[in-house]
Biotite code that builds the C-alpha atoms (Angstrom):
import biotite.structure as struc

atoms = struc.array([
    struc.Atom([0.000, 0.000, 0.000], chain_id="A", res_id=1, res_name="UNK", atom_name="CA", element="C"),
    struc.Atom([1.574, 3.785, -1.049], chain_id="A", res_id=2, res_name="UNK", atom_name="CA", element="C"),
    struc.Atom([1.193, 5.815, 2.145], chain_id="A", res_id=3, res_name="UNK", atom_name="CA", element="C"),
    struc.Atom([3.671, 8.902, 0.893], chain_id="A", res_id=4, res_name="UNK", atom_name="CA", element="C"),
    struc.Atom([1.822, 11.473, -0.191], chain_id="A", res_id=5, res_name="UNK", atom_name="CA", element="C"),
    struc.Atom([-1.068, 10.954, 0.848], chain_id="A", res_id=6, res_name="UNK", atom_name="CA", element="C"),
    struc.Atom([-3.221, 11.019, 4.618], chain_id="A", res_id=7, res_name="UNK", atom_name="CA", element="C"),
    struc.Atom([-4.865, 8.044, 5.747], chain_id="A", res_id=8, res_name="UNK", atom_name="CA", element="C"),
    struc.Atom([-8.406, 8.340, 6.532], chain_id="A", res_id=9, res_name="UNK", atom_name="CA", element="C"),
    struc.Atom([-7.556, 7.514, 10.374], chain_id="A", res_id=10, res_name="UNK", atom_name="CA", element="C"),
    struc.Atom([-9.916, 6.034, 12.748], chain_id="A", res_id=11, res_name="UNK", atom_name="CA", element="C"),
    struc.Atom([-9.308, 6.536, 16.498], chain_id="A", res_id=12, res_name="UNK", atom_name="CA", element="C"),
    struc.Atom([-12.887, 6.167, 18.757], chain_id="A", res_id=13, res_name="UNK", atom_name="CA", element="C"),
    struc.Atom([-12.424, 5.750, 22.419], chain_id="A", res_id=14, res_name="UNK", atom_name="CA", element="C"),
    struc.Atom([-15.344, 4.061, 24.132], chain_id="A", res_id=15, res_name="UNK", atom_name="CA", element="C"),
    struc.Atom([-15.440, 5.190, 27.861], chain_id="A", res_id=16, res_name="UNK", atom_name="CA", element="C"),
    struc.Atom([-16.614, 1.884, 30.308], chain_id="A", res_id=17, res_name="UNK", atom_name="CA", element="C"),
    struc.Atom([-17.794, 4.492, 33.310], chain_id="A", res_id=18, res_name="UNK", atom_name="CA", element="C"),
    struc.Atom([-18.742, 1.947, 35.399], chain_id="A", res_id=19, res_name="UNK", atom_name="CA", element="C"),
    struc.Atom([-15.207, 0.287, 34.773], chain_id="A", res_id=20, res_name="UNK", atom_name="CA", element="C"),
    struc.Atom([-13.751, 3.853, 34.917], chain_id="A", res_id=21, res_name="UNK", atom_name="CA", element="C"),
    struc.Atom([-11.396, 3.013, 31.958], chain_id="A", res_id=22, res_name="UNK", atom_name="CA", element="C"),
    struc.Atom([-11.447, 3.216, 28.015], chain_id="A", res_id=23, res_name="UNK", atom_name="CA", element="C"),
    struc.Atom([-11.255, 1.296, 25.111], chain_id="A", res_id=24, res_name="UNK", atom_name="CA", element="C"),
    struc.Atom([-10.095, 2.161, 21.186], chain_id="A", res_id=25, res_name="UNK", atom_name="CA", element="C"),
    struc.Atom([-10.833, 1.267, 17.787], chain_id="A", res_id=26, res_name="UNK", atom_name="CA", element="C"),
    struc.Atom([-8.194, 2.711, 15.769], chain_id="A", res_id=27, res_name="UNK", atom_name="CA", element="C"),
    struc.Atom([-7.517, 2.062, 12.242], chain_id="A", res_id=28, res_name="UNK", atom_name="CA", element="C"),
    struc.Atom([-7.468, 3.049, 8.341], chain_id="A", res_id=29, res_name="UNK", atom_name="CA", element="C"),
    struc.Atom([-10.817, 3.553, 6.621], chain_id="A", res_id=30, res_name="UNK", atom_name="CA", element="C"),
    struc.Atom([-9.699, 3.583, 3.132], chain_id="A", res_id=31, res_name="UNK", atom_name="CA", element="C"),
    struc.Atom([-7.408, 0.423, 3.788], chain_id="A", res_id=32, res_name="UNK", atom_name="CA", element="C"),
    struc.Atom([-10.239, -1.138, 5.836], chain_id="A", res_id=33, res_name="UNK", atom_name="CA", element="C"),
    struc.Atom([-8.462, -2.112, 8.916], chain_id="A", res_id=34, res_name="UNK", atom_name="CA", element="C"),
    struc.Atom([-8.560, -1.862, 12.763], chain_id="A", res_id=35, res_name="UNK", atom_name="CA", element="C"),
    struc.Atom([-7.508, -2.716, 15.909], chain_id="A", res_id=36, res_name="UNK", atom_name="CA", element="C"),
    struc.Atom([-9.430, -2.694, 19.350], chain_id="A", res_id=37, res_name="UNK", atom_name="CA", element="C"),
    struc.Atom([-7.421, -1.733, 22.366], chain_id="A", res_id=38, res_name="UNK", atom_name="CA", element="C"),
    struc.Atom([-8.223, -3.366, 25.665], chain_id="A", res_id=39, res_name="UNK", atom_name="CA", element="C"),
    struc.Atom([-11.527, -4.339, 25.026], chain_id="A", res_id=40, res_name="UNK", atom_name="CA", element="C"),
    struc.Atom([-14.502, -5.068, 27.397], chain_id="A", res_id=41, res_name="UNK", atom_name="CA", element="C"),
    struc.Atom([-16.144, -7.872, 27.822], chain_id="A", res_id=42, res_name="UNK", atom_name="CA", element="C"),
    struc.Atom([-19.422, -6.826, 25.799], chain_id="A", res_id=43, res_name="UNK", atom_name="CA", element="C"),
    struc.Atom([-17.880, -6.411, 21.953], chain_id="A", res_id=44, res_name="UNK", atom_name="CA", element="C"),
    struc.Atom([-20.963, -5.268, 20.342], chain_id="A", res_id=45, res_name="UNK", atom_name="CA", element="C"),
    struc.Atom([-20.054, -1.728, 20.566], chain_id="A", res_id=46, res_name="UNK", atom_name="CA", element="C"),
    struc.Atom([-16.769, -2.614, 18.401], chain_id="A", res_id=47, res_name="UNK", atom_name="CA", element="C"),
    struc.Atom([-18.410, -4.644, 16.214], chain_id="A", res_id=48, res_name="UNK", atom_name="CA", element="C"),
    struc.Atom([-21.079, -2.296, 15.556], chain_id="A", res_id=49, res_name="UNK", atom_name="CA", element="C"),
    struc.Atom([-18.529, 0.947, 15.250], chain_id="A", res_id=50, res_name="UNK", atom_name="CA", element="C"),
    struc.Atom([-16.391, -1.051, 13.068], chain_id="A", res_id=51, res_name="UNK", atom_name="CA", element="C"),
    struc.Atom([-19.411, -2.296, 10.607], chain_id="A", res_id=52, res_name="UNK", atom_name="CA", element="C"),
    struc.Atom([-20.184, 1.394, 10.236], chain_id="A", res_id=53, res_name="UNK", atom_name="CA", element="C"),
    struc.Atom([-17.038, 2.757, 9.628], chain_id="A", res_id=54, res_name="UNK", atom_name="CA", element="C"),
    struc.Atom([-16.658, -0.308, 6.890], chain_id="A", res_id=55, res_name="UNK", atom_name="CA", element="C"),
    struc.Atom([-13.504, -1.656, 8.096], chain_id="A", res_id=56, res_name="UNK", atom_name="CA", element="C"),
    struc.Atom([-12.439, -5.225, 9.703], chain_id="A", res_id=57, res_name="UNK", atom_name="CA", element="C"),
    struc.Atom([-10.965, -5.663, 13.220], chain_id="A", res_id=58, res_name="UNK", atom_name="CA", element="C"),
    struc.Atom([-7.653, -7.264, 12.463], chain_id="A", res_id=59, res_name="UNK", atom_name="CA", element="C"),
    struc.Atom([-5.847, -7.457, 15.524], chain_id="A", res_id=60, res_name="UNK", atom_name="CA", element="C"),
    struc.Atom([-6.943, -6.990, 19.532], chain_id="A", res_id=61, res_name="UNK", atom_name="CA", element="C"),
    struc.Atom([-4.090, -5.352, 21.862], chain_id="A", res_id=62, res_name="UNK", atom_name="CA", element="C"),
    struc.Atom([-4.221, -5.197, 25.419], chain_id="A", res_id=63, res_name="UNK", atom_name="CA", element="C"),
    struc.Atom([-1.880, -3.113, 26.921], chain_id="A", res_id=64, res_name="UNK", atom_name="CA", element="C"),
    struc.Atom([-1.721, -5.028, 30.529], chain_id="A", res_id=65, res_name="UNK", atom_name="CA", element="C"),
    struc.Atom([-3.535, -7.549, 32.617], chain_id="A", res_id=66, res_name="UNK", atom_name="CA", element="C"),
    struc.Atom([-6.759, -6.482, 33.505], chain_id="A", res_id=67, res_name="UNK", atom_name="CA", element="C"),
    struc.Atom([-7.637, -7.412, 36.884], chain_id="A", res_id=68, res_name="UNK", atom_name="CA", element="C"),
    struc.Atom([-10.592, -4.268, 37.612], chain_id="A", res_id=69, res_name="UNK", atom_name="CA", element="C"),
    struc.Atom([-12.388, -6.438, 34.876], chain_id="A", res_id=70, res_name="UNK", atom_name="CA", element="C"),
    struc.Atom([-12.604, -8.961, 31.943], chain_id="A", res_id=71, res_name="UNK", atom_name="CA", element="C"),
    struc.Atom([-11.458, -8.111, 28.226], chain_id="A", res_id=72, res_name="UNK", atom_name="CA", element="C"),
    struc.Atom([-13.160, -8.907, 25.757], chain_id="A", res_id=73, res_name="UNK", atom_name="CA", element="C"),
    struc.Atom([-10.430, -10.598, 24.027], chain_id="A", res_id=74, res_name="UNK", atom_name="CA", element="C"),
    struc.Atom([-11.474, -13.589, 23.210], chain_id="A", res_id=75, res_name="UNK", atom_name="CA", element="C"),
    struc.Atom([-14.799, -12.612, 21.773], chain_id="A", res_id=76, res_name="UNK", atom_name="CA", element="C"),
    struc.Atom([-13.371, -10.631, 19.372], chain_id="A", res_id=77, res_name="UNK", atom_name="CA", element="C"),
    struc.Atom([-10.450, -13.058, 18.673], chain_id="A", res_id=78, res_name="UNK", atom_name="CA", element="C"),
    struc.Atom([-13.055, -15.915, 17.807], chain_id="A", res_id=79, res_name="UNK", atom_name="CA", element="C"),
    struc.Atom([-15.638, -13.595, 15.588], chain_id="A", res_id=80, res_name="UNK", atom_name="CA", element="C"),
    struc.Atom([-14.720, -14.201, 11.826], chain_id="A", res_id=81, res_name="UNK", atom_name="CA", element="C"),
    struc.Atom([-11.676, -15.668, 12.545], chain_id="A", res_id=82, res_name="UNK", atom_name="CA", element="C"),
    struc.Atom([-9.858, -12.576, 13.330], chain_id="A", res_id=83, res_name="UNK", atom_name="CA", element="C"),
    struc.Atom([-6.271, -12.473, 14.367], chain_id="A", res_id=84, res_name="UNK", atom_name="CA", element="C"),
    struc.Atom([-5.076, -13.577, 17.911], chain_id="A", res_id=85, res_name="UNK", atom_name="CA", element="C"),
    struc.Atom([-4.820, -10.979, 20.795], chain_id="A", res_id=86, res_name="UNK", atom_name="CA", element="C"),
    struc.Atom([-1.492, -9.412, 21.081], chain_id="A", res_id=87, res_name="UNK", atom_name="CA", element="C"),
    struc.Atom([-0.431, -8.206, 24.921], chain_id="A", res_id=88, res_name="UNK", atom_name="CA", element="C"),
    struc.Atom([1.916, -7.672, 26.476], chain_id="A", res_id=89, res_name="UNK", atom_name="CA", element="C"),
    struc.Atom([4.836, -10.754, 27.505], chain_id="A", res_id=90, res_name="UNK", atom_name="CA", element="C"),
    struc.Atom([4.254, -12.164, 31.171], chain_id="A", res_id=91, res_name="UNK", atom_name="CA", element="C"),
    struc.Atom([0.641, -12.648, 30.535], chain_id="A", res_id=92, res_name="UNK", atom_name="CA", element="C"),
    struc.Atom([0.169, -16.611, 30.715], chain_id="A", res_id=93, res_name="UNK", atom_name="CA", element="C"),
    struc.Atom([-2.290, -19.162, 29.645], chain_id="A", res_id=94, res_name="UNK", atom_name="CA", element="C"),
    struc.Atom([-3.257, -17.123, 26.619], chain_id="A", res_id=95, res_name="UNK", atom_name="CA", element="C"),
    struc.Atom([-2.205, -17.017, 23.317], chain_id="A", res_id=96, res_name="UNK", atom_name="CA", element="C"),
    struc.Atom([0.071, -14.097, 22.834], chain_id="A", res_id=97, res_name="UNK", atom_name="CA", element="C"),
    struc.Atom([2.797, -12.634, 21.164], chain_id="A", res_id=98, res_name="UNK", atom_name="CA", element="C"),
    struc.Atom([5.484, -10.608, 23.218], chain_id="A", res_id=99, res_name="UNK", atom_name="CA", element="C"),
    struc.Atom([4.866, -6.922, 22.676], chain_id="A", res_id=100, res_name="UNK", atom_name="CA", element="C"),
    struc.Atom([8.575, -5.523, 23.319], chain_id="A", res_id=101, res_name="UNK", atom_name="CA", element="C"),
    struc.Atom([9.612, -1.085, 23.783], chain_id="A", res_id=102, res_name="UNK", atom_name="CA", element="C"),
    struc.Atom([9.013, 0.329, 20.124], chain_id="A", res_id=103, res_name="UNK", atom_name="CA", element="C"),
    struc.Atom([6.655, -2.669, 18.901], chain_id="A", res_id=104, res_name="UNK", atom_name="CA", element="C"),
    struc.Atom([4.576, -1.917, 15.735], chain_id="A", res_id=105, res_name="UNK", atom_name="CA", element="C"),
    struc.Atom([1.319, -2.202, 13.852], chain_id="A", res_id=106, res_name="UNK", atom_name="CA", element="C"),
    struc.Atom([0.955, -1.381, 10.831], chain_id="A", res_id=107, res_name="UNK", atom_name="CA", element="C"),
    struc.Atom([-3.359, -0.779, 9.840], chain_id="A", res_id=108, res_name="UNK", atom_name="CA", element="C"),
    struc.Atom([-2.683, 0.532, 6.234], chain_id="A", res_id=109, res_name="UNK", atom_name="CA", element="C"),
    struc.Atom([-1.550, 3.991, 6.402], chain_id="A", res_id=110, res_name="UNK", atom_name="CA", element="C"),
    struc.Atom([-1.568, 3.849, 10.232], chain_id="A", res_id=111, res_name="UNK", atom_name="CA", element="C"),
    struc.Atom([0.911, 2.727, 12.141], chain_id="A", res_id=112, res_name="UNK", atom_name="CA", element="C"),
    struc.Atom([0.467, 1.801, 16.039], chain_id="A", res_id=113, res_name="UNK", atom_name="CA", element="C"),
    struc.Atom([4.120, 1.943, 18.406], chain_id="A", res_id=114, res_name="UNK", atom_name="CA", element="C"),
    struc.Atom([3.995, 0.322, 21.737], chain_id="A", res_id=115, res_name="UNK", atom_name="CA", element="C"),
    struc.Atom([5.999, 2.793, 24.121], chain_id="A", res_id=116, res_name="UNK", atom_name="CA", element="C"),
    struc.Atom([6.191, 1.671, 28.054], chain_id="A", res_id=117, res_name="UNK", atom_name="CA", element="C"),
    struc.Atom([4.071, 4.157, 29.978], chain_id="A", res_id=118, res_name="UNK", atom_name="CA", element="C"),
    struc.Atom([4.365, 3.378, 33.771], chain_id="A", res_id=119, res_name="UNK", atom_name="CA", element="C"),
    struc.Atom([1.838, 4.707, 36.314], chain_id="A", res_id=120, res_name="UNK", atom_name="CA", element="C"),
    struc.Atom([-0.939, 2.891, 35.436], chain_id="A", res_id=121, res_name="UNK", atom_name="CA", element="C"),
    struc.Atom([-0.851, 0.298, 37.901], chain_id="A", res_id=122, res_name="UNK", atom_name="CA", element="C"),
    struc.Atom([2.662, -1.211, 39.771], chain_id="A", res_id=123, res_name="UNK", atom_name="CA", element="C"),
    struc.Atom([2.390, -4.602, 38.082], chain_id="A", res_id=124, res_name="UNK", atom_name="CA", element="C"),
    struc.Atom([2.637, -3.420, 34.517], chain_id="A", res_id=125, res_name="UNK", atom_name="CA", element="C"),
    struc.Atom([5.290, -5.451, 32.772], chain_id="A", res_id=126, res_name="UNK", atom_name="CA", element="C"),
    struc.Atom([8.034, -3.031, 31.416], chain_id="A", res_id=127, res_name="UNK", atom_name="CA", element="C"),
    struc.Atom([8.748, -3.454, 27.708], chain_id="A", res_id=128, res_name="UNK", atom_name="CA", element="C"),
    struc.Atom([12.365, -4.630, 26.997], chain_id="A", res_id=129, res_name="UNK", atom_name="CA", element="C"),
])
């Protein structure tokens, strides 16, 4: 796909869980017709739905650290049509996963996703290597 030149039609939604008090992301290229979800919840509907309407197809599901305040989503989204397998961070067992390592990419078309270790969030978050 030519990128130079040219903007991507990006897609970045952020779907607020109040009563999880976190968030959740579709980001992706329209005109190439791909996405990601970030750290999904449990009920995918609203990505499925979002994603339908924006005409593109969830490729990939990240999750950016263990989710002990609630369950992701994951593996609902993994399983509908096939799509790809979650990708998380390493250190996250019993799952299938690929190790997310410090300046990790994704490339969605035209848009490319960098995993960059953010501390704060909570103490047990894996740093990337």
């Amino acid at each position: 796909m030519r990128c130079a030149g040219r903007g991507a039609a990006m897609i970045f939604r952020q779907f607020i869980h109040y009563d999880l008090g976190c968030g959740s992301y579709l980001v992706g290229d329209e005109d190439a017709g791909v996405a990601a979800v970030i750290d999904p919840k449990l009920d995918v509907e609203d990505y499925l739905a979002m994603a339908s309407y924006m005409g593109v197809r969830i490729e990939h599901i990240l999750e950016t650290h263990n989710h002990a305040d609630h369950v992701s989503g994951h593996g609902r989204l993994a399983s509908n049509d096939g799509r790809d397998d979650p990708h998380q961070p390493a250190g996250r067992a019993g799952l299938p996963a690929r190790a997310v390592r410090r300046r990790w990419e994704l490339e969605l078309g035209c848009v490319t996703i960098r995993a960059l270790h953010t501390p704060g969030h909570r103490p047990s978050t894996p740093r990337l290597r």
